[in-house]
N, C-alpha and C positions, 0 to 999 in steps of 0.2 A: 560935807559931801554936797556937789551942787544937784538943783533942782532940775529932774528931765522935765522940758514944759510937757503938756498936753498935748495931744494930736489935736492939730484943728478941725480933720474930716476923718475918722474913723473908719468909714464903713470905705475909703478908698484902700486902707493899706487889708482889709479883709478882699477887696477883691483881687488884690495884688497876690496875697498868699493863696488865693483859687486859683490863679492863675495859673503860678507858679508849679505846681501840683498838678495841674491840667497836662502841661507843659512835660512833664517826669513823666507821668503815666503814659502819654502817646510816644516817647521816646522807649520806654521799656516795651509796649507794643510791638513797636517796627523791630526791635530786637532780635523778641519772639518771634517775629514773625521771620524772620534771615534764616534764624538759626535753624525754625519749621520746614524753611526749604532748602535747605544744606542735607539738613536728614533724611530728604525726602527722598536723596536720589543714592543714599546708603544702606539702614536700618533705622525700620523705626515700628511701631508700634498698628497693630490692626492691618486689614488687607490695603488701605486707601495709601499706603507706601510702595513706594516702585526699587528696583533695583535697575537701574536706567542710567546710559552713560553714551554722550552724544558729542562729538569731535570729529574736527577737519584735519588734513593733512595735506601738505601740496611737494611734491614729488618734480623733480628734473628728470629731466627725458632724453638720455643723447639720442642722437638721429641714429636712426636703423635700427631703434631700442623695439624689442615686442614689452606689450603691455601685460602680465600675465596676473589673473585672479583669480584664486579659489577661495571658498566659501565650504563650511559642513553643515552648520540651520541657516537659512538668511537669504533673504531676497539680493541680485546683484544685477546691476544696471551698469551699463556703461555707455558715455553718449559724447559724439563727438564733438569738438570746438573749436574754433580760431586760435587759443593760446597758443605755448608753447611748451608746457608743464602738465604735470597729471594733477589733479587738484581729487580730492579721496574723503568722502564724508559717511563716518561711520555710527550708525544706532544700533546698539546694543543693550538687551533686556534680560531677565532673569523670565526663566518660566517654571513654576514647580506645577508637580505631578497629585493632584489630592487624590484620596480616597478611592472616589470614584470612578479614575482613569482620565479626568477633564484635565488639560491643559489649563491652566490659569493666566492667561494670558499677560505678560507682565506686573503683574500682581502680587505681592507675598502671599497673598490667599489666608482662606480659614482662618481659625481662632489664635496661629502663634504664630510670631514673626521667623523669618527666616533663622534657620541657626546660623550661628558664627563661622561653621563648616562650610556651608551652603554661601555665603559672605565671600570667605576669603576663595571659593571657586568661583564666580565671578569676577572677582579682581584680579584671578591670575589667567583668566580668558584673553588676551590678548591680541589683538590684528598686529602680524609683522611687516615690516617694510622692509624689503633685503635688493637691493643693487646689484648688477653683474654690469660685464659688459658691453654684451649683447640683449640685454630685457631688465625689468622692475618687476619685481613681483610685490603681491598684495596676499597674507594669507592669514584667513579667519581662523578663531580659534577652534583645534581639530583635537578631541581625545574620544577615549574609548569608552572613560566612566567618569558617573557624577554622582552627587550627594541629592538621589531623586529629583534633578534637576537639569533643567537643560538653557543653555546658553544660546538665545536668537541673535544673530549680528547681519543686520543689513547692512549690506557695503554699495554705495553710489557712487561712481567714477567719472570723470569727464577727462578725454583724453586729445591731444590733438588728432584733427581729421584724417588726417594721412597715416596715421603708424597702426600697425597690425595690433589684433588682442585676441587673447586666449584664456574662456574662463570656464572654472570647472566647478559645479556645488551639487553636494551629496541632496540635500533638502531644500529645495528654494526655486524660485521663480528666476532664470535670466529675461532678459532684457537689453537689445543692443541699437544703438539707433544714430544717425548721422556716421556713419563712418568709412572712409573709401579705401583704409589699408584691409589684408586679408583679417577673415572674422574666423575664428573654431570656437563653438560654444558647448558644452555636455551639462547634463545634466542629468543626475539616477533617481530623482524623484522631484520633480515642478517641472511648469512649462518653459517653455522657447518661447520667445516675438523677437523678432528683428523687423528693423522698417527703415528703408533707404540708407541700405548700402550696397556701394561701390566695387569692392574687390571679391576673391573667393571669398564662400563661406559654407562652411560643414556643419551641421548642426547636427545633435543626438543626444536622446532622452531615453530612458526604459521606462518612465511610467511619467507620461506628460504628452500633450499636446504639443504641435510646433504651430507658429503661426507668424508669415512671411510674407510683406508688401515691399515693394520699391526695390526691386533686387536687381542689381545692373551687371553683376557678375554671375559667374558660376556658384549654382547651387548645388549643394549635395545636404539632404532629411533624411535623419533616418528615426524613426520611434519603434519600440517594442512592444508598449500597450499606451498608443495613442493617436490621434488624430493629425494629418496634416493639412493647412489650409498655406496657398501662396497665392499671394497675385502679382503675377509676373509684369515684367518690363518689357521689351521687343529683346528678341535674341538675338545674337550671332555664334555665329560658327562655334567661335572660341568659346561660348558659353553655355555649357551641358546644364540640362535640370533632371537631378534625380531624387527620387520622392519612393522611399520603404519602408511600410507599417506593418510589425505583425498582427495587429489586433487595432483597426481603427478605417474611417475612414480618408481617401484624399480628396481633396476640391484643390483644383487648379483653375485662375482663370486668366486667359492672355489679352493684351489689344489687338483690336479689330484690324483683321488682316492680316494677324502673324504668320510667319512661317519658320516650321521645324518637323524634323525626321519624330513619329510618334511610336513607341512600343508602351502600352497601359495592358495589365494583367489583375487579372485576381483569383485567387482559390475560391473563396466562398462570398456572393456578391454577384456587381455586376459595373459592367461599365457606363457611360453615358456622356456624349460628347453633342454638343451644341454646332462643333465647328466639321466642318465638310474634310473627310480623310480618305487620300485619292480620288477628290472631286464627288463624294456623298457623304452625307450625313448617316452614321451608323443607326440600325435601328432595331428594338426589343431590345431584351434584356441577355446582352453576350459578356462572356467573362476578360473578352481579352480583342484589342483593336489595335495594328500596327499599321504603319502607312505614313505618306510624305501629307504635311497641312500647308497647304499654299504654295511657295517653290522650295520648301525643306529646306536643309541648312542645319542648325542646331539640334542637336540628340536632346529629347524627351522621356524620360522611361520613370514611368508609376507600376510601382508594384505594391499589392496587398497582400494578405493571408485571408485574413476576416475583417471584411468591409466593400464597399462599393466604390468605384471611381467615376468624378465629377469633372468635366473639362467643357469652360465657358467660355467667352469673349467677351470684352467691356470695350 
C-alpha cells in the first residue's frame, strides 16, 4: 500500500475545514430565514405573525367604461392619471377580536395562533374583478359571518382622468382625487375627501365627515351624522352646490368675488357669512339667510338639523 506523504502546512487544511463549515451554516441561515418570511405572511407561531397579503392588478378600460368600487372594511382611494388602464393595488389583513373587545390590528394576537378556520377564511376573502360592457367593477370581499374575525382590504385605484367612478364601502375611509369624469361616492360608516375634481359629483355618508376642495363641477353632500367642509372654485350657472347634514356642521368657503343665488338654513344653530348677501353682510346669530352674492348665477343651498353654518371667501 503506498505511503500518503505528510502535509507540509497543517494548520492550512484546519482552516480550510473552518471555513468550509462557516460556509454551511450561513447558507442554512438565509434558508431559515426565507422560509421565516414565507410563514410570515401565512401562520406561524406567537402575535409577531401577520395574516397579510399584498398585490397589484392592471385592468383594460374600454372608453365610455364607468369605473365601479365597492369595499365592506377597507379604506378606498381612487386617483386619476395619464394611462389608459385601471392599475388596482390591493392590502389585505386579518383582524381578530380578543377578549376584551380590542381589535388586534393585523396581528394573530394573544397566546395562540390563528386557527386553521380563521386561515382558510382569509384565503377565501377575495377582491373580484368582473368586466361588462359598459363598466369594470372592483369588489372586496363582502359576507355576513366570520370565525371572530374580520377581514380589512384596502383597495387603491388609479384610473384614467377622464372616465366616471362609482364607489361604495360599508366601513372605510373614500378618497377621490385628480378626476374630471362624473364622481358618486357613499359611504355608511368613514369619511369622504375629494380634491380637484372636474365633473359631477354626489357624495354621502350616515356617519362620516365629507371634506371637499378643488371642485369645478356640480356638487351635491349629503351626511347624516357628520360634518361638511368645501372649498369651492368659482361657479356657474350650470353648477349647483348643495350641502345636507342631519347632525353636523357646514363650512363653506368661495374665491373673492364670487357670485351665486344663496339659501343657508338651520333648525338648531346659526348662520354666519363673511360675504355681503343683497349687498350686507348678515349680522347676530339668525338660523337661516337667503339672497343673491355678487350678480347671482349659481343655486347654493346649505341645510342643517343640528349644527351652525359657516360661509367665507379666500
Amino acid at each position: 500500500m503506498p505511503m500518503i506523504p505528510p502535509l507540509r502546512h497543517p494548520w492550512r487544511a484546519g482552516l480550510c475545514i473552518v471555513a468550509v463549515m462557516t460556509t454551511l451554516m450561513a447558507l442554512g441561515a438565509a434558508v431559515n430565514s426565507l422560509t421565516a418570511d414565507a410563514n410570515a405572511t401565512t401562520m406561524g407561531a406567537g402575535e409577531s405573525q401577520l395574516l397579510h397579503d399584498r398585490y397589484t392588478e392592471e385592468l383594460a378600460l374600454p372608453e365610455g367604461s364607468v369605473v365601479i368600487v365597492r369595499n365592506m372594511n377597507g379604506r378606498v382611494s381612487v386617483t386619476g392619471w395619464d394611462e389608459d388602464y385601471v392599475l388596482v393595488a390591493i392590502d389585505k389583513r386579518l383582524e381578530r377580536l380578543d377578549g376584551a373587545g380590542r381589535w388586534l390590528k393585523g396581528r394573530l394576537g394573544g397566546s395562540a395562533d390563528a386557527t386553521p378556520q380563521q386561515v382558510d377564511f382569509f384565503s377565501a376573502m377575495r377582491v373580484d374583478f368582473r368586466t361588462r360592457d359598459d363598466a369594470i367593477e372592483i369588489v372586496g370581499p363582502w359576507y355576513d359571518h366570520s370565525p371572530d374575525v374580520s377581514v380589512v382590504t384596502h383597495i387603491d385605484v388609479r384610473i384614467p382622468r377622464g372616465a366616471d367612478v362609482s364607489v361604495q364601502t360599508e366601513n372605510g375611509l373614500v378618497a377621490v382625487m385628480d378626476v374630471e369624469g362624473a364622481v358618486a361616492a357613499t359611504s355608511s360608516n368613514g369619511k369622504i375627501s375629494c380634491r380637484d375634481l372636474a365633473g359631477a359629483t354626489e357624495l354621502s355618508t350616515r356617519n362620516g365627515d365629507i371634506a371637499c376642495s378643488g371642485i369645478d363641477g356640480a356638487l351635491t353632500a349629503r351626511a347624516t351624522n357628520g360634518s361638511i367642509l368645501v372649498d369651492g372654485r368659482s361657479l356657474t350657472t350650470a353648477h349647483a352646490l348643495s350641502c345636507t347634514t342631519g347632525n353636523g356642521a357646514i363650512k363653506v368657503r368661495f374665491p373673492h368675488r364670487s357670485s351665486f343665488d344663496l339659501s343657508a338654513r338651520t333648525e338648531n344653530g346659526y348662520v354666519k357669512s363673511s360675504l355681503a348677501v343683497d349687498g350686507a353682510v348678515p349680522s347676530g346669530a339668525v338660523r337661516s339667510v337667503s339672497g343673491t352674492i355678487g350678480q347671482g348665477g349659481a343655486t347654493v343651498t346649505l341645510t342643517t338639523t343640528n349644527g351652525s353654518i359657516h360661509l367665507d371667501e379666500y
